[in-house]
C-alpha angles and dihedrals in degrees: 000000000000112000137158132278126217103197110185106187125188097344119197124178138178130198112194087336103311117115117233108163117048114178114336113179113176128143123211122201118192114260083027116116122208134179136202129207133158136121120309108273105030094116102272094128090044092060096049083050099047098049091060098045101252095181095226087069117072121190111226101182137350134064138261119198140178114204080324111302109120109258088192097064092054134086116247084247085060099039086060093049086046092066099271121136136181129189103196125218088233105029104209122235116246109206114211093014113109113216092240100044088054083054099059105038084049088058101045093047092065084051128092110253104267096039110076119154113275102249092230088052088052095053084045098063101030095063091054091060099045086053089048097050089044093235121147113267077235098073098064076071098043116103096264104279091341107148096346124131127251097253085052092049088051094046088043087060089052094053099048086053090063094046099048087045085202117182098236118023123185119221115205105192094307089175093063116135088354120146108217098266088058094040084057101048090046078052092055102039084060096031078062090052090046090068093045089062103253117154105225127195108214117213108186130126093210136068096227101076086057088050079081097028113054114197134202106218122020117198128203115225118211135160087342108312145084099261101174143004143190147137128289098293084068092069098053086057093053092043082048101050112003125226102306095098091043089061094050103049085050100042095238118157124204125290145204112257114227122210119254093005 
């Protein structure tokens, strides 16, 4: 099936003049799951951050592109009607917008004028997902993530990744401070997409998201970079005994951690 291809090459980032990426080189097919683990603040957020144009990291070499077309060059407005998602670790609130009014403006605005989304269709659909997510009927009136919990932001995201259907979608820790209901429902809620073709980029520090999810590829961050990288079997290793032996069979020596990296 043709899908789309996300190709990052020799990615380098700064954040107020320190240097967190440094040469990040990783390519993303749709239907094709990957997952990245590594210490905090080895740049995993940052990459999540820098592919969809968060203006605090600059990119300072190195390219992004989405079946070829430069994602540097676009606006974060275009990167997302392009195809680009991403779910974020701490979903903001956003006061006066309903959950259901940002859906569908954020559907309509990756289609062409004059082909908006029929609003019965919408609701349709909508409330599908909601069912299928397991989140109250109440929530699609709710102000976007005001007052909700964590497990019903996550879940939110999740929501908002059904209902976008992009071609490549980032996934910044999105289990984290779920209980393991939760963790399952967010499971189901990708694994779905998964069959829809969608590439997803997996963000988590622990196996046992990926106990529900299971990825292709899993890729080690260090110092910036992508060091190593395998199949599944690669991630129970890490859950087992951490990223000690990674480091010495590299020759990696200890680094500072930087916040929010």
């Amino acid at each position: 099936m043709a899908g789309s291809v996300l190709e990052i090459k020799n990615l380098h980032v700064e954040i107020e003049g320190k240097q967190i990426l440094k040469g990040v080189d990783l390519t993303i097919k749709s239907g094709e799951f990957h997952a990245i683990m590594g210490p905090n603040g080895t740049g995993k957020s940052t990459l999540a951050s820098a592919i969809m144009g968060h203006p605090s990291y600059e990119v300072t070499e190195g390219s992004i592109t989405l079946d070829g077309e430069d994602v540097l060059e676009m606006e974060v407005d275009e990167r997302a009607r392009a195809g680009l998602f991403l779910a974020m670790q701490y979903p903001s609130e956003i006061t006066g917008v309903t959950t259901s009014d940002f859906l569908r403006s954020a559907i309509n605005a990756r289609r062409e004028e004059g082909s908006e989304i029929p609003l019965m269709k919408f609701i349709k659909e909508l409330d599908k997902d909601l069912d299928f997510l397991e989140i109250d009927q109440n929530m699609a009136t709710r102000y976007l993530n005001e007052g909700f919990s964590g497990g019903e932001k996550k879940r939110n995201e999740i929501l908002q990744l059904m209902q976008l259907k992009p071609e490549i979608a980032i996934l910044d820790e999105i289990d984290s401070g779920l209980d393991i209901d939760a963790l399952k429902v967010v499971s189901k809620g990708i694994n779905k997409m998964r069959e829809e073709n969608l590439g997803c980029l997996i963000i988590t520090h622990y196996q046992r998201l990926l106990n529900y999810i299971s990825p292709d590829f899993v890729h080690v961050m260090m110092q910036g970079r992508v060091v190593k990288s395998g199949g599944p079997e690669l991630a129970k290793r890490l859950e087992a005994e951490g990223y000690d032996w990674v480091k010495e069979e590299l020759g990696i020596e200890d680094e500072t951690v930087e916040q929010n990296a």
